[in-house]
C-alpha positions as CSV (number, residue, x, y, z in Angstrom):
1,X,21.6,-36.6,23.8
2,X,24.0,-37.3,26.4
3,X,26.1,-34.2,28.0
4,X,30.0,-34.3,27.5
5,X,30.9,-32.4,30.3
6,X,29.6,-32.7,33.7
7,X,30.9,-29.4,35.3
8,X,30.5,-26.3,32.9
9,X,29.8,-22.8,33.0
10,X,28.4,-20.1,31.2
11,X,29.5,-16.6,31.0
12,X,27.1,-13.5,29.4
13,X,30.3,-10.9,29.3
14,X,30.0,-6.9,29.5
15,X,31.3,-4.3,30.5
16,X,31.7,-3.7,34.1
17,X,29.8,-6.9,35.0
18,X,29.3,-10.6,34.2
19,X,26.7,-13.2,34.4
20,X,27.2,-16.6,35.3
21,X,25.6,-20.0,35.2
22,X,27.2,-23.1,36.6
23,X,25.7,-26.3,35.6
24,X,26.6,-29.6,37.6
25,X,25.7,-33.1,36.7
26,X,26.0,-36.3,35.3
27,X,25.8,-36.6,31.5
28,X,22.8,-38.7,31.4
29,X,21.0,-36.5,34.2
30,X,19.4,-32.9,34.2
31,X,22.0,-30.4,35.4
32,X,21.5,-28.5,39.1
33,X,22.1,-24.8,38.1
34,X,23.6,-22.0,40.1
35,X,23.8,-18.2,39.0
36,X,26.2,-15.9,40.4
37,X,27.3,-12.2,39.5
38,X,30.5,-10.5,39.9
39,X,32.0,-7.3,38.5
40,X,35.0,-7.1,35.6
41,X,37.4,-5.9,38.7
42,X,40.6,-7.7,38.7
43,X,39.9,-8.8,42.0
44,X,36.5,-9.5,41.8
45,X,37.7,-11.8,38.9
46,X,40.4,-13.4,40.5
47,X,38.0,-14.4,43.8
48,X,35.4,-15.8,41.4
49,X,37.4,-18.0,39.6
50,X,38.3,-19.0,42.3
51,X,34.9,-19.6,43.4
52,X,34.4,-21.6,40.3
53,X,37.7,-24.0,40.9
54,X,36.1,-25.1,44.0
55,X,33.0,-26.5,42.8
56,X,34.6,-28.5,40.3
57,X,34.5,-26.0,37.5
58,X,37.1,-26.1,34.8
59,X,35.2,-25.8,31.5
60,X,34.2,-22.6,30.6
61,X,32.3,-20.8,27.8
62,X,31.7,-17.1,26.6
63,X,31.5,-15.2,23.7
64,X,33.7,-12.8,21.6
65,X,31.9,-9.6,23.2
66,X,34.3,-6.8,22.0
67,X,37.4,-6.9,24.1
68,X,35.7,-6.9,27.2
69,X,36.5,-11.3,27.4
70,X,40.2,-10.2,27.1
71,X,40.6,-8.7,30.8
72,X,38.3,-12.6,32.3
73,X,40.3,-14.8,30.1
74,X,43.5,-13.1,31.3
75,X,42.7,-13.6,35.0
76,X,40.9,-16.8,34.8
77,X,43.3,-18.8,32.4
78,X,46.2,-18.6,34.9
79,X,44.3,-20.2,37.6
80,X,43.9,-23.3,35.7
81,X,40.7,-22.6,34.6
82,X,40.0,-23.4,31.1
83,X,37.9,-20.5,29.3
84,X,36.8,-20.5,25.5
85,X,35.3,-17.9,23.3
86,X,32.6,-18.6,21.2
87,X,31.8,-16.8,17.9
88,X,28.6,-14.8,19.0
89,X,26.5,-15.6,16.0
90,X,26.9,-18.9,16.7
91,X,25.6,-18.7,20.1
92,X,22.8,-16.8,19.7
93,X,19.6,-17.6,22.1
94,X,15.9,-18.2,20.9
95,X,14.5,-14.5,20.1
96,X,12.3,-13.3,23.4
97,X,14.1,-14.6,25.8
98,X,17.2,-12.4,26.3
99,X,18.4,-11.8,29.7
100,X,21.4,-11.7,31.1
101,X,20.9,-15.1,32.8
102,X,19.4,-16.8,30.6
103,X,21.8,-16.2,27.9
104,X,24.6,-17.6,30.8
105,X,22.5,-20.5,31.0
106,X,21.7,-21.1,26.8
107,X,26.0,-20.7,27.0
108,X,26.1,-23.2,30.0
109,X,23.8,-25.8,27.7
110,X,25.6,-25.3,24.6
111,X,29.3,-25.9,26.1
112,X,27.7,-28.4,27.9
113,X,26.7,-30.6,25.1
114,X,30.0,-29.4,23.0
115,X,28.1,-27.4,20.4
116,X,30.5,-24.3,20.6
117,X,33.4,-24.0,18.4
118,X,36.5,-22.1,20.5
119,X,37.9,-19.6,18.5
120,X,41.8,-19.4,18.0
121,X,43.3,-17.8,20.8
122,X,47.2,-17.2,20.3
123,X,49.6,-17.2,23.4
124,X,50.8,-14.2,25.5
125,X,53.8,-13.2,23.6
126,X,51.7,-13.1,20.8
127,X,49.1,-11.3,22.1
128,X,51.4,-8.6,22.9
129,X,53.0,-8.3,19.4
130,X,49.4,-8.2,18.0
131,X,49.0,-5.6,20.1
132,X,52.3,-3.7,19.0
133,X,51.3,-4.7,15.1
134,X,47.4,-3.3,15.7
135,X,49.1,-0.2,16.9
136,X,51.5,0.9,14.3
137,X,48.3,0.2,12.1
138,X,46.6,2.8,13.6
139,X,49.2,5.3,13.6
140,X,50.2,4.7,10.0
141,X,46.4,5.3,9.5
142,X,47.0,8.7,11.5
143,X,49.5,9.4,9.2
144,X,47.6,9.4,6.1
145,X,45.2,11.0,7.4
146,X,47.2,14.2,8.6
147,X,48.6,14.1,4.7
148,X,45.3,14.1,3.3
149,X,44.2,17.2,5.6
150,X,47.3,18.9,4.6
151,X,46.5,18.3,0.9
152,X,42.9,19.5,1.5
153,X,44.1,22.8,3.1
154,X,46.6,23.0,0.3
155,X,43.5,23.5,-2.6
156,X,41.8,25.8,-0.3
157,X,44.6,28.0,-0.7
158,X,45.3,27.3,-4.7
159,X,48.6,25.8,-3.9
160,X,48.4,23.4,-7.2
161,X,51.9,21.9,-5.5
162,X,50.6,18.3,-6.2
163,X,49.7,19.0,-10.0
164,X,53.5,19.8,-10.0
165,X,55.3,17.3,-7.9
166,X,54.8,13.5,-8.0
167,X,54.8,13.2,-3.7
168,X,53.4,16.1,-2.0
169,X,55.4,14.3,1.0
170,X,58.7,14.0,-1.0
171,X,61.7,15.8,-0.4
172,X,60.8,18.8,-2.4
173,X,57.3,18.5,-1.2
174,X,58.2,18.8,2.4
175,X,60.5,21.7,1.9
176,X,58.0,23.6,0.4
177,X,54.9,22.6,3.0
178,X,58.2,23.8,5.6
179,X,58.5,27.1,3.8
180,X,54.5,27.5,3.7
181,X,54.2,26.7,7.7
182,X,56.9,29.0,8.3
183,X,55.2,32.1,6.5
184,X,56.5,32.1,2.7
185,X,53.4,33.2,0.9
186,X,55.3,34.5,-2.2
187,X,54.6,32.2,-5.2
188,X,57.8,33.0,-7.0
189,X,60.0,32.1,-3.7
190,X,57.8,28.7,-3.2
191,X,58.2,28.0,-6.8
192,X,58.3,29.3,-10.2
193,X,54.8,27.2,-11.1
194,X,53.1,27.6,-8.1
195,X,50.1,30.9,-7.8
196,X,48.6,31.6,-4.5
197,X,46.3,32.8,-2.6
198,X,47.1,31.4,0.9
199,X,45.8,33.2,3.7
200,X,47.3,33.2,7.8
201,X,44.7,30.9,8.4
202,X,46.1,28.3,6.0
203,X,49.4,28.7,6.9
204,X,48.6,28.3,10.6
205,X,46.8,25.4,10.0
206,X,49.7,24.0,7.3
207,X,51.8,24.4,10.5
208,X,49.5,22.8,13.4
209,X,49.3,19.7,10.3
210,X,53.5,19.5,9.5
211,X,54.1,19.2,13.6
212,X,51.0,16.3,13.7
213,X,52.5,15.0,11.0
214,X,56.4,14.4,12.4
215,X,55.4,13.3,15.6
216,X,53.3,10.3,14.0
217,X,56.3,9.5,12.0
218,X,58.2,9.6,15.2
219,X,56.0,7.2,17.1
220,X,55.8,5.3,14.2
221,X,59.6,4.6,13.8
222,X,59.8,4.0,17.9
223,X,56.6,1.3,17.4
224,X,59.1,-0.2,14.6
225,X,61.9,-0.5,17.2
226,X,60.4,-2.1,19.6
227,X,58.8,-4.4,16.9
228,X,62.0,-5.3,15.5
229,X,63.4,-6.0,19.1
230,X,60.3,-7.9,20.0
231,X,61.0,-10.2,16.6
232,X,64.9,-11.1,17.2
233,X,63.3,-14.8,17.9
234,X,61.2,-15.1,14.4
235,X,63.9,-13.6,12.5
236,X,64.0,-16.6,10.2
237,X,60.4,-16.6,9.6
238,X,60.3,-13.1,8.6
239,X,63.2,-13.8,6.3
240,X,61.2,-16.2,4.3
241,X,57.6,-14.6,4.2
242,X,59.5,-11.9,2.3
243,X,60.8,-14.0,-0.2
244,X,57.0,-14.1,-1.1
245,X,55.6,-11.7,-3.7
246,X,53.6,-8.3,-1.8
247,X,55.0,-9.1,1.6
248,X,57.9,-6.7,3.3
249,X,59.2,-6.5,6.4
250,X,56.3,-4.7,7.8
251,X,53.6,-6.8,6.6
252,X,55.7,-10.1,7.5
253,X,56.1,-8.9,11.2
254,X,52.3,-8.5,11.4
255,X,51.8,-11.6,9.6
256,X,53.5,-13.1,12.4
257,X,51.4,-10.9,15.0
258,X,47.9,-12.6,13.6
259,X,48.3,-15.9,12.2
260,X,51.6,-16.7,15.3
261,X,54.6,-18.9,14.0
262,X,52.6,-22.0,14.7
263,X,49.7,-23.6,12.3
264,X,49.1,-26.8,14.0
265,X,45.8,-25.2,15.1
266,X,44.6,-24.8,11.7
267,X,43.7,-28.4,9.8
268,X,44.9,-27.2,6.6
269,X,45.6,-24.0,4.7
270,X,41.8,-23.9,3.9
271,X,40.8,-23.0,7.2
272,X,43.9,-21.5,7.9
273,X,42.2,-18.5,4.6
274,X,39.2,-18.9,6.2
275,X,40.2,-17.8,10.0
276,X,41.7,-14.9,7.8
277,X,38.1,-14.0,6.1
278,X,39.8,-14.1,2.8
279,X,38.0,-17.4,1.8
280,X,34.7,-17.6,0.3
281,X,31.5,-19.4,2.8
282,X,30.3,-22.7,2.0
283,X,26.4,-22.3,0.2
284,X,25.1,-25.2,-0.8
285,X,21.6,-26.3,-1.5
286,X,19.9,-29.4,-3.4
287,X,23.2,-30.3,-4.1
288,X,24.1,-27.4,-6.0
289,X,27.3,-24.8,-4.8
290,X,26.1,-21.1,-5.0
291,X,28.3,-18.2,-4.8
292,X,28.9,-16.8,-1.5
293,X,30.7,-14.5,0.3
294,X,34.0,-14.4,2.2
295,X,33.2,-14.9,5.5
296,X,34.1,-12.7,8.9
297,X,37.9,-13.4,10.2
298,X,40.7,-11.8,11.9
299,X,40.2,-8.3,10.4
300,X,43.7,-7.2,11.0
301,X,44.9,-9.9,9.1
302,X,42.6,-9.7,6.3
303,X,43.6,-6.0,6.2
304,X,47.3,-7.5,5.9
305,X,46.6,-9.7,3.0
306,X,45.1,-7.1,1.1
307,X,47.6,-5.3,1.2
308,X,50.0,-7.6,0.3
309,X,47.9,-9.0,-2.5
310,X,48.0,-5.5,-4.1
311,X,51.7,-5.4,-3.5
312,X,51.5,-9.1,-5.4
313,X,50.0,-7.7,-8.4
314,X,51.9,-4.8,-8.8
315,X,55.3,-7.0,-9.1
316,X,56.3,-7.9,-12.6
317,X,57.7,-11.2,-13.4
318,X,55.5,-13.1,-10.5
319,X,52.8,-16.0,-10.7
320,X,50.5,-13.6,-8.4
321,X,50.5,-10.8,-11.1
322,X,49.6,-13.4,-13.7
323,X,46.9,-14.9,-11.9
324,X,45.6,-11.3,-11.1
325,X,45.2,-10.7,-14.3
326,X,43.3,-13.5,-15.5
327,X,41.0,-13.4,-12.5
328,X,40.2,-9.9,-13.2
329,X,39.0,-11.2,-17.0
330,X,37.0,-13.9,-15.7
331,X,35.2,-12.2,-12.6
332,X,34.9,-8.9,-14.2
333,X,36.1,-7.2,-10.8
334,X,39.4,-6.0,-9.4
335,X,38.5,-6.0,-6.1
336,X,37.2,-9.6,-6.3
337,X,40.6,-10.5,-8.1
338,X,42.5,-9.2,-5.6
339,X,40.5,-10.8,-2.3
340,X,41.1,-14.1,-4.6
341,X,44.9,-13.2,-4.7
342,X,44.9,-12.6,-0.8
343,X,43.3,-16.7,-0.5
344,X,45.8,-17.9,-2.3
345,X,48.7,-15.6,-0.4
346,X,46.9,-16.7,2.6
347,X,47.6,-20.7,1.5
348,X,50.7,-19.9,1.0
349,X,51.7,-18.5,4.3
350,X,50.5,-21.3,5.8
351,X,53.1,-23.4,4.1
352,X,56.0,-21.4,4.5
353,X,54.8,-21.1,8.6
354,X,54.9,-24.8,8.6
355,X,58.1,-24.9,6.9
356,X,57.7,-25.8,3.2
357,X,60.0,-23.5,1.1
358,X,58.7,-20.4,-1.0
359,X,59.9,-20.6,-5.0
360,X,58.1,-18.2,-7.3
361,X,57.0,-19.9,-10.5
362,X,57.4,-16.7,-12.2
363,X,55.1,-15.3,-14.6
364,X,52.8,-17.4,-16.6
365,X,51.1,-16.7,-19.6
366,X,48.2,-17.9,-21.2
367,X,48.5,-20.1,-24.9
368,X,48.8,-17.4,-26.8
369,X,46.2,-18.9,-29.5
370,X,43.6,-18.9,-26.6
371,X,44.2,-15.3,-25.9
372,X,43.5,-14.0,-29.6
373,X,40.6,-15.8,-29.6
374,X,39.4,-14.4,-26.7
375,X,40.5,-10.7,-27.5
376,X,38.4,-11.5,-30.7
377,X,35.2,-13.0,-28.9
378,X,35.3,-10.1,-26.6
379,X,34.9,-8.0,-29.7
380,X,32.4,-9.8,-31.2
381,X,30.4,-9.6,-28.4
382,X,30.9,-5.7,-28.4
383,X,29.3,-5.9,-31.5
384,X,26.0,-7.5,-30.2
385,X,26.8,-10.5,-31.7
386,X,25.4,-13.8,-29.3
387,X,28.4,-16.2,-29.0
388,X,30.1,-18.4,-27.2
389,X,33.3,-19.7,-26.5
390,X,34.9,-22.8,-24.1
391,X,38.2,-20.7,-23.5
392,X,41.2,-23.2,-22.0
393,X,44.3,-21.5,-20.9
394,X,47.3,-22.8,-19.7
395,X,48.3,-22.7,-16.1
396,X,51.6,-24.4,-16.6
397,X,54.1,-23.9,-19.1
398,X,55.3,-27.0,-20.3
399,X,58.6,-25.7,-21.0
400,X,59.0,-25.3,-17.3
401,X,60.0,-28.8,-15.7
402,X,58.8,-28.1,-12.2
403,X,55.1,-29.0,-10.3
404,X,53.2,-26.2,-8.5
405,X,50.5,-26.1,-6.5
406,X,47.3,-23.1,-6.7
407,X,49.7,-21.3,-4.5
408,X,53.1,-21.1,-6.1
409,X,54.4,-23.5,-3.7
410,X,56.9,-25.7,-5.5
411,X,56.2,-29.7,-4.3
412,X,59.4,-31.4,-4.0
């Protein structure tokens, strides 16, 4: 097979060092190899790519090793040089051979021959907002943790305050938690409902938890600044992902974080769910599809259209709720229904990024015919008797004189 590039290298990342191979030669001849070191020192980065430049090196392969390809692909790429990152479990070497080297080399071959598949690598400013996006994830998470551990300390007092209130964290709920951290131990001054037996310990520790607690939601609301200021530009954008069902202005700023303003690098909204890991692997054998699992994408943005896909269901009125629902009938699993619900959100962001417009078909029932007869084979089979049933719903009302794609796109 003849070679598509003629001046490659290959780079086994870690840590605090790097291995290289550089392969050199025509396509139709075997390569002359070279092997260098260097350390992941900006400098030491810097001088070896350009080290690489001036042997005629340009193409370069590694793999998705943590985040340690971030700090090399930030110092190489403006050089000129033009690094890709390869999905590790595509790259992996023939067992009992692992070294450092040779795994430079087996990335070398690979890139050589244009068997590795460069993952999707967004531009600067949008690195930076994923980073601002990732962050306020993690706080948020902070957040609910510190509420949790509040509620925990809470029972081990016999504070029942959440039996009583529907938000511990409401406005009653902090008042009280303020009146506990600040010494009130008296049930009848907390409230007329609550018994205690809350010791100095608890209320030290309620305190320590109330102070953790504010400064998170601080930070958080500073992280939302500067993510709103950092937005002005895709103000638009944002404007119309939360026309869509699930998706606020949180969600749509780190929608726009992940999946960038800009979808030409995904073929269709297929892949675009794929990327995402909210779409199901292809398993097919003898001709014959078998069920298989979504596959690994950008977690962040999966985590994103989960969420949203729960927001989805829970709004009444909307095609998402309705599909929820019907999915959770057939595949016997809300969890499943909702990663299904997250595809098809996932399909549709796609088309509002590359500019279609966002109509919700509204809510849409089944013939209602079909549905008793279902309710009734359902209890049939309850009953142990053995039947079965073709059941044929309706997707489409026909009373409703539009077209719709899977997605609840309307198609002008």
């Amino acid at each position: 097979m003849k070679a598509l590039r003629t001046h490659v290298a290959g780079v086994d990342v870690h840590k605090d060092m790097l291995a290289i191979t550089v392969m050199i030669g025509k396509g139709d001849e075997d390569p002359r190899l070279e092997h260098f070191e260097c350390s992941t020192m900006t400098d030491d980065l810097r001088a070896m790519g350009i080290v690489l430049k001036g042997k005629g090196v340009c193409d370069i392969a590694m793999e998705s090793t943590g985040v340690y390809w971030k700090p090399v692909y930030n110092v190489w790429a403006p050089l000129g040089l033009n690094p890709i990152i390869g999905n590790a479990s595509h790259m992996k070497n023939v067992p009992g051979r692992k070294t450092d080297q040779k795994d430079a080399e087996w990335i070398a071959r690979l890139h050589r021959f244009g068997l590795i598949r460069p993952s999707f690598v967004p531009d600067g400013i949008y690195q930076r907002l994923r980073l601002l996006s990732r962050h306020r994830t993690n706080l948020t998470e902070d957040h609910a943790r510190v509420k949790n551990r509040v509620q925990k300390v809470l029972e081990d007092g016999n504070i029942k305050w959440s039996s009583i209130v529907s938000d511990t964290f409401g406005v009653a709920g902090i008042k009280i938690l303020d009146l506990i951290a600040d010494g009130v131990t008296n049930a009848q001054t907390l409230s007329n409902s609550v018994t205690t037996k809350i010791k100095a310990e608890h209320i030290f520790v309620i305190k320590e938890l109330m102070i953790q607690y504010r400064d998170l939601e601080s930070r958080i609301l500073e992280v939302d600044n500067e993510l709103v200021e950092k937005m002005k530009p895709f103000a638009h954008l944002i404007e119309e992902l939360k026309k869509i069902p699930g998706i606020d202005r949180v969600l749509a700023m780190g929608l726009l974080a992940e999946a960038t303003a800009d979808m030409s690098s995904f073929a269709d909204e297929r892949r675009f769910a794929a990327w995402a890991g909210v779409a199901p692997g292809n398993n097919e054998s003898a001709g014959k599809k078998k069920r298989s699992r979504c596959r690994k994408g950008n977690p962040a943005l999966r985590k994103i259209l989960i969420q949203a896909a729960h927001g989805a269901k829970m709004k009444r009125g909307s095609f998402y709720r309705a599909k929820y629902n019907k999915l959770v009938y057939r595949l016997g699993s809300k969890n499943k229904a909702k990663v299904a619900i997250a595809n098809r959100l996932a399909r549709t962001i796609y088309k509002v990024l590359g500019g279609s417009p966002f109509k919700d078909i509204g809510y849409m029932r089944g013939d209602p015919h079909e549905e008793k007869v279902k309710r009734l084979v359902a209890q049939l089979k309850s009953l142990g008797v053995n039947i079965s049933h073709q059941n044929h719903q309706m997707i489409v009302s026909s009373t409703r004189k539009v077209t719709v794609d899977d997605t609840g796109i309307v198609l002008q």
